[in-house]
C-alpha positions as protocol buffer text, in pm:
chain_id: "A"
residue {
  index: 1
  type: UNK
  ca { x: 1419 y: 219 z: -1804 }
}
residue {
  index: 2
  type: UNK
  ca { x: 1656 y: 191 z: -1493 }
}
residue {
  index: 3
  type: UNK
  ca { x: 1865 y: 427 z: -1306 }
}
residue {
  index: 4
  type: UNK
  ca { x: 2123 y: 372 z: -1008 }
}
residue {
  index: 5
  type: UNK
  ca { x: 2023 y: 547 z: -700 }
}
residue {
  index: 6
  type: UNK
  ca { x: 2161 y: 530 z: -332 }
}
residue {
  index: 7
  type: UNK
  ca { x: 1946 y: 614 z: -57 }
}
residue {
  index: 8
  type: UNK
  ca { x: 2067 y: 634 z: 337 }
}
residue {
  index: 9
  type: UNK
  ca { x: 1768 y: 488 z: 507 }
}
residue {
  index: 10
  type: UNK
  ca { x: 1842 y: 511 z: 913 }
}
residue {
  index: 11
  type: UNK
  ca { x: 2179 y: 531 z: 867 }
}
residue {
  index: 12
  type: UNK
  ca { x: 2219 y: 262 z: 672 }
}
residue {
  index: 13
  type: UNK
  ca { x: 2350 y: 321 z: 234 }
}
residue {
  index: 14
  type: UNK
  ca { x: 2114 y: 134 z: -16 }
}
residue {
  index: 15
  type: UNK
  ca { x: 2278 y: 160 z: -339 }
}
residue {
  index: 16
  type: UNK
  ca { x: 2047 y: -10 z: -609 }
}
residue {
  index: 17
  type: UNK
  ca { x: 1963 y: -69 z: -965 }
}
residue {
  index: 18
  type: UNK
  ca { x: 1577 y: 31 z: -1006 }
}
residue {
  index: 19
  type: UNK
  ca { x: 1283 y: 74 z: -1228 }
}
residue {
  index: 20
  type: UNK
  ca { x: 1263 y: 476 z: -1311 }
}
residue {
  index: 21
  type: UNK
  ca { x: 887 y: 467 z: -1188 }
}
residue {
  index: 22
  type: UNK
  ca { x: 978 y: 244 z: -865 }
}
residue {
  index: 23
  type: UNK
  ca { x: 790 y: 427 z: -591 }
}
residue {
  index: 24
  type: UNK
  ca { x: 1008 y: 523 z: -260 }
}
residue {
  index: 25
  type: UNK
  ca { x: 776 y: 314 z: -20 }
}
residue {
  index: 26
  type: UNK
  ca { x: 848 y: 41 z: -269 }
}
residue {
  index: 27
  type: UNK
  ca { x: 1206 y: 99 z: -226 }
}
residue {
  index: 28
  type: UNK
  ca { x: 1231 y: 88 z: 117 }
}
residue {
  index: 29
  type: UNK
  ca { x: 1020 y: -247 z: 196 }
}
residue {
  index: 30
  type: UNK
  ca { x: 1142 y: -448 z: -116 }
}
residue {
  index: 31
  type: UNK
  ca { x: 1500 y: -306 z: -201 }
}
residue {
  index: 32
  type: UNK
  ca { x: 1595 y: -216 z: 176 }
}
residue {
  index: 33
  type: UNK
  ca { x: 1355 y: -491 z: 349 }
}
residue {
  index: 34
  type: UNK
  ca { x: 1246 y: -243 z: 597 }
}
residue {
  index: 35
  type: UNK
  ca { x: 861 y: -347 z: 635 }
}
residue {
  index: 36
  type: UNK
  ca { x: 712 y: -95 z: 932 }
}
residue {
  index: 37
  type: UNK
  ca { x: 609 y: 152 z: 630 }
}
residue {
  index: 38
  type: UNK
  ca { x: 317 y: 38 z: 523 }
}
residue {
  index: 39
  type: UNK
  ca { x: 70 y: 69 z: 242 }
}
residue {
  index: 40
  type: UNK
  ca { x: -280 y: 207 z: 311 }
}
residue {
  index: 41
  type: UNK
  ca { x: -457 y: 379 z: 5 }
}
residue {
  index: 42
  type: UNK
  ca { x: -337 y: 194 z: -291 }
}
residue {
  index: 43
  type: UNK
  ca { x: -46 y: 416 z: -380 }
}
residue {
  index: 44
  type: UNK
  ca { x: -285 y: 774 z: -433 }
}
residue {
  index: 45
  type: UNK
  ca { x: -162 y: 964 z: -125 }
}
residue {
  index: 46
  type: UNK
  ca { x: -468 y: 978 z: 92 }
}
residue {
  index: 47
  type: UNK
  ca { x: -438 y: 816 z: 411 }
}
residue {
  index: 48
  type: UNK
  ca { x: -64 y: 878 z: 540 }
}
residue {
  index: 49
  type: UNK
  ca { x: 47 y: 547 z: 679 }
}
residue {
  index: 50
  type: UNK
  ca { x: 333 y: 573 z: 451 }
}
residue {
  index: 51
  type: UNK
  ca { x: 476 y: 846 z: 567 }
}
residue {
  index: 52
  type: UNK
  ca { x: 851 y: 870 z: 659 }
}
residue {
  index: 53
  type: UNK
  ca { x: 1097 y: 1159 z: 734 }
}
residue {
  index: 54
  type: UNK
  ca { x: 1261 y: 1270 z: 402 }
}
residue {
  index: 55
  type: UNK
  ca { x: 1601 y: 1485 z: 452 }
}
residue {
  index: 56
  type: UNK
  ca { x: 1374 y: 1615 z: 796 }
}
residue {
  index: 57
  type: UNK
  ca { x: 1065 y: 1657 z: 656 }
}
residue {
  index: 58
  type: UNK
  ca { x: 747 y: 1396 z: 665 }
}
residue {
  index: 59
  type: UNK
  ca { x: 678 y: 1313 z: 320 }
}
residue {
  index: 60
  type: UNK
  ca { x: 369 y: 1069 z: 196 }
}
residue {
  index: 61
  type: UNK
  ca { x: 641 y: 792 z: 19 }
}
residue {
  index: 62
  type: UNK
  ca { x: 391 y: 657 z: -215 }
}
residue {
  index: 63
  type: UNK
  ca { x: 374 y: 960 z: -425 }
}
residue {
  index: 64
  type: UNK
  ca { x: 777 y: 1021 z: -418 }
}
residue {
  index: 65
  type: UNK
  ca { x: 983 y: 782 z: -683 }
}
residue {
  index: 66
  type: UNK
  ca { x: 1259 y: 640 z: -571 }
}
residue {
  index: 67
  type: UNK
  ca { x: 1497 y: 799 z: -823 }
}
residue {
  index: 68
  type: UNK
  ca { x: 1390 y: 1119 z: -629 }
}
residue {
  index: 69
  type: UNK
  ca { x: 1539 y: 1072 z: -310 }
}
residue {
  index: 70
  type: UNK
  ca { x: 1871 y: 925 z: -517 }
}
residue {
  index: 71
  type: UNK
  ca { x: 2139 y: 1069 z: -251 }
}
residue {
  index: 72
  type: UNK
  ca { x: 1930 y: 1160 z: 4 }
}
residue {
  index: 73
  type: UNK
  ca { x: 1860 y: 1050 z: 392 }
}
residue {
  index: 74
  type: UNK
  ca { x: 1592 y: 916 z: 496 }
}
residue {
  index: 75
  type: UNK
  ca { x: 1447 y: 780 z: 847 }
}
residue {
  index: 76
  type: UNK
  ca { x: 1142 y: 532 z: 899 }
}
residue {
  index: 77
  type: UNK
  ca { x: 985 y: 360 z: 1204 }
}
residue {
  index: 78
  type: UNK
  ca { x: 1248 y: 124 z: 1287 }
}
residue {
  index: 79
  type: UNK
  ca { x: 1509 y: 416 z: 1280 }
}
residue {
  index: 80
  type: UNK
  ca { x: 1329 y: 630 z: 1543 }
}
residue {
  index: 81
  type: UNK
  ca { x: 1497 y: 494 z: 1864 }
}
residue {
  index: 82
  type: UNK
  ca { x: 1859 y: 579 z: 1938 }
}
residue {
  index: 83
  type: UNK
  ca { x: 2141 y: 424 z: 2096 }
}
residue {
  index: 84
  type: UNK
  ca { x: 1870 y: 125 z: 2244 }
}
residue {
  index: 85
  type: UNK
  ca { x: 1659 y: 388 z: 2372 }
}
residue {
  index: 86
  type: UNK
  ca { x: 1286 y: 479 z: 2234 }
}
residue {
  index: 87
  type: UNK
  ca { x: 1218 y: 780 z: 2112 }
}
residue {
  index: 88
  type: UNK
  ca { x: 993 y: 991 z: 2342 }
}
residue {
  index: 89
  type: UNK
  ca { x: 769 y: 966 z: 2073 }
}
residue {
  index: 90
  type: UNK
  ca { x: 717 y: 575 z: 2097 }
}
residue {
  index: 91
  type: UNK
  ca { x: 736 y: 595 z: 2473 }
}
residue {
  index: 92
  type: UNK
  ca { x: 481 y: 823 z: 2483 }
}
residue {
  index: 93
  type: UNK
  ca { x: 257 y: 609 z: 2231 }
}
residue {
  index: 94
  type: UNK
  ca { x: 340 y: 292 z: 2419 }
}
residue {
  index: 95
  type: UNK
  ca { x: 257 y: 487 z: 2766 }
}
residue {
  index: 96
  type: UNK
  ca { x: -114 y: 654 z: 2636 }
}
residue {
  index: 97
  type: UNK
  ca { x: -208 y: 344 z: 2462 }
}
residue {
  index: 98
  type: UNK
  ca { x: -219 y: 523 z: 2150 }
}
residue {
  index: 99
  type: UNK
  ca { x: -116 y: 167 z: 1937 }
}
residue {
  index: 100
  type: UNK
  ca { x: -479 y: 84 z: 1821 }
}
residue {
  index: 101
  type: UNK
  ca { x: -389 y: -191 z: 1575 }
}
residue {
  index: 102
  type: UNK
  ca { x: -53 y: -27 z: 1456 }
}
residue {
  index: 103
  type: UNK
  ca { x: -106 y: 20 z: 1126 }
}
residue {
  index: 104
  type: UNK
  ca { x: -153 y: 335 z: 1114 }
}
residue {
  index: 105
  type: UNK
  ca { x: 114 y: 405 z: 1373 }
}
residue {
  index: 106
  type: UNK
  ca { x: 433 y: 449 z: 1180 }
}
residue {
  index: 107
  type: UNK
  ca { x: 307 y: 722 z: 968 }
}
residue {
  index: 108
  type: UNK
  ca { x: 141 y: 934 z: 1269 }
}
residue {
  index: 109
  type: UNK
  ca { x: 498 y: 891 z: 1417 }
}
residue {
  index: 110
  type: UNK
  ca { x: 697 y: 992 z: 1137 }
}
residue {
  index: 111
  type: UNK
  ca { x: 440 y: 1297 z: 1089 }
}
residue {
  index: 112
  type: UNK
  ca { x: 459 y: 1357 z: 1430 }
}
residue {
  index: 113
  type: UNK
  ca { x: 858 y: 1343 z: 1428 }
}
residue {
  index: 114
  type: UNK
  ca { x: 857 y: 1646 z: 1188 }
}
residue {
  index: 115
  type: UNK
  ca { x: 612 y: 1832 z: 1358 }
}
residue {
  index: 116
  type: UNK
  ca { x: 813 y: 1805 z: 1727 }
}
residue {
  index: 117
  type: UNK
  ca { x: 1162 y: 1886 z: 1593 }
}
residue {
  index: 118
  type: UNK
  ca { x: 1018 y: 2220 z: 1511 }
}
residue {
  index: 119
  type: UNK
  ca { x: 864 y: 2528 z: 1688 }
}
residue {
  index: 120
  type: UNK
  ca { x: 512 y: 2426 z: 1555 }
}
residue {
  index: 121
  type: UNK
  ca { x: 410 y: 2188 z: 1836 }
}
residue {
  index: 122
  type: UNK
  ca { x: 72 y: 2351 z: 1994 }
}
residue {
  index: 123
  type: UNK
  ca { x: -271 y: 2150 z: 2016 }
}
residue {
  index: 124
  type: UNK
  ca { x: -451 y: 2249 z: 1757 }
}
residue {
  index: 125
  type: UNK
  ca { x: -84 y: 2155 z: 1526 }
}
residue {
  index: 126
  type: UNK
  ca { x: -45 y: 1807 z: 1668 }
}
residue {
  index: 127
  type: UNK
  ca { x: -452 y: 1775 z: 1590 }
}
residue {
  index: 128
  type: UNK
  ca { x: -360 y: 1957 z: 1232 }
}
residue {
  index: 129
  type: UNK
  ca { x: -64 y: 1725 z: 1172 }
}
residue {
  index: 130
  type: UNK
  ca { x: -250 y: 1387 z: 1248 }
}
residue {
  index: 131
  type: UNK
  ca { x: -533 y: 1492 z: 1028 }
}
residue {
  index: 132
  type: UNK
  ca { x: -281 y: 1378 z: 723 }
}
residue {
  index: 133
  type: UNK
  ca { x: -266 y: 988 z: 829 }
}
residue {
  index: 134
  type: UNK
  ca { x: -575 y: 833 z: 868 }
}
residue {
  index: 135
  type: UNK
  ca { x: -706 y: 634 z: 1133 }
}
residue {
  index: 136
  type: UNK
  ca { x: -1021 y: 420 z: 1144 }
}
residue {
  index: 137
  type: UNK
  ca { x: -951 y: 212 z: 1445 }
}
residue {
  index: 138
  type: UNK
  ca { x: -992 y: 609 z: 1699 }
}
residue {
  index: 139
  type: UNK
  ca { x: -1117 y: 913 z: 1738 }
}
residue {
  index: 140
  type: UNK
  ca { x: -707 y: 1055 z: 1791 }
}
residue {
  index: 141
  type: UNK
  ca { x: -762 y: 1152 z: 2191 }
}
residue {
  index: 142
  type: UNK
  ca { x: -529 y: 901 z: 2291 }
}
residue {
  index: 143
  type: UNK
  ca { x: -295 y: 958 z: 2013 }
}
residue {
  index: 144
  type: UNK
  ca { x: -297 y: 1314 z: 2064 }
}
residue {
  index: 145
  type: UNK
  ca { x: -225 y: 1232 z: 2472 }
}
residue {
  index: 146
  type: UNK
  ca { x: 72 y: 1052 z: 2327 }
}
residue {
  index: 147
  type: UNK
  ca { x: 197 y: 1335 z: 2137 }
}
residue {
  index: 148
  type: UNK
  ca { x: 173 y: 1607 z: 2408 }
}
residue {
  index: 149
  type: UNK
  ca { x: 315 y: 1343 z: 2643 }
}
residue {
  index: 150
  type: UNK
  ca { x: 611 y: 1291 z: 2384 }
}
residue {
  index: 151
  type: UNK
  ca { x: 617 y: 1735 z: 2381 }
}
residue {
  index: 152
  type: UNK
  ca { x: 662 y: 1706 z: 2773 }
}
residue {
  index: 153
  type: UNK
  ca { x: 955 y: 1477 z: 2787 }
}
residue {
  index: 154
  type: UNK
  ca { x: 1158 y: 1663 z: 2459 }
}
residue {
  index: 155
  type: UNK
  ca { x: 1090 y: 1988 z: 2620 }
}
residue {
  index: 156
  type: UNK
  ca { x: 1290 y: 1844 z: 2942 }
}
residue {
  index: 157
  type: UNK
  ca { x: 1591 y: 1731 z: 2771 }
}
residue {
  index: 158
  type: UNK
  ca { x: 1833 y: 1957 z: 2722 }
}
residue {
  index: 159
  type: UNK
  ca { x: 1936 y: 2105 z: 2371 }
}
residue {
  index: 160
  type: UNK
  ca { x: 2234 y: 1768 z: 2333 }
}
residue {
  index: 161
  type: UNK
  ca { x: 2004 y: 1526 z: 2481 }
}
residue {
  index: 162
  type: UNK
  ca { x: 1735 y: 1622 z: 2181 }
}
residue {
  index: 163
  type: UNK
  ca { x: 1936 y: 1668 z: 1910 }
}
residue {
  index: 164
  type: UNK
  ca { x: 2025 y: 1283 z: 1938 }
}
residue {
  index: 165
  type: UNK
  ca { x: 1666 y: 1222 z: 1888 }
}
residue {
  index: 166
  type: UNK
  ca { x: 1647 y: 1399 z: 1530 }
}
residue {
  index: 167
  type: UNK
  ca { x: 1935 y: 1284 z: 1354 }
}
residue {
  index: 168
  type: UNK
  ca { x: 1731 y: 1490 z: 1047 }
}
């Protein structure tokens, strides 16, 4: 079976025809061709690199269908900078070395998006947060620098410069 669904990924409308048990991750590197979400556990929800930010919330998109996020907005890696500027986040990861290999690294940010737009942004939350995407290549110290380093610079912007930074 098929159903029609349209999904806003970074802006952009993907209106498509797909299988009803098409997964969303599968949706957004086949139907939208938007390859920085990656695949890490074979599709069972364990390791987090495939997370993206769902209608403002970080959501694991191999365990969401597509036909469940018919209508709704999502963001991924390549729609986290804004008007040709990086998101702090990304600056901060490109500034504390926090890359590793960079597989991993679109998921921690997209975790790590939902976790800074909100109040919950202590230590022991950025530690808490990052403990859902797995990394082998670290032991997180220079991905939690990042993070803090990413806090630092949102927490000098003022309230207009911010909001441009989480369009969700």
């Amino acid at each position: 079976m098929s159903a029609k669904v349209s999904i806003t990924i970074n802006g952009q409308l993907y209106p498509a025809t797909v299988e009803n048990r098409m997964l969303l991750v599968d949706f957004i590197r086949e139907v939208a061709g938007l390859t920085g979400t990656h695949v890490g556990c074979s599709v069972e929800g364990r390791c987090g690199v495939c997370t993206v930010v769902l209608e403002g919330k970080a959501v694991k998109s191999c365990l969401m269908l597509a036909v469940q996020a018919d209508g709704a907005r999502l963001l991924t890696i390549e729609g986290l900078a804004q008007d040709g500027r990086l998101h702090p986040i990304q600056e901060g990861f490109w500034e504390k070395h926090a890359l590793q290999c960079g597989f991993c690294t679109p998921g921690q940010m997209c975790t790590i998006y939902d976790l800074l737009k909100s109040d919950r942004r202590s230590d022991e939350e950025i530690r808490g947060a990052l403990s859902g995407v797995l990394c082998p290549c670290t032991g997180y110290v220079h991905i939690v620098e990042a993070v803090k380093a990413a806090r630092t610079k949102l927490d000098a912007m003022s309230p207009q410069e911010r909001q441009k930074f989480f369009p969700l």
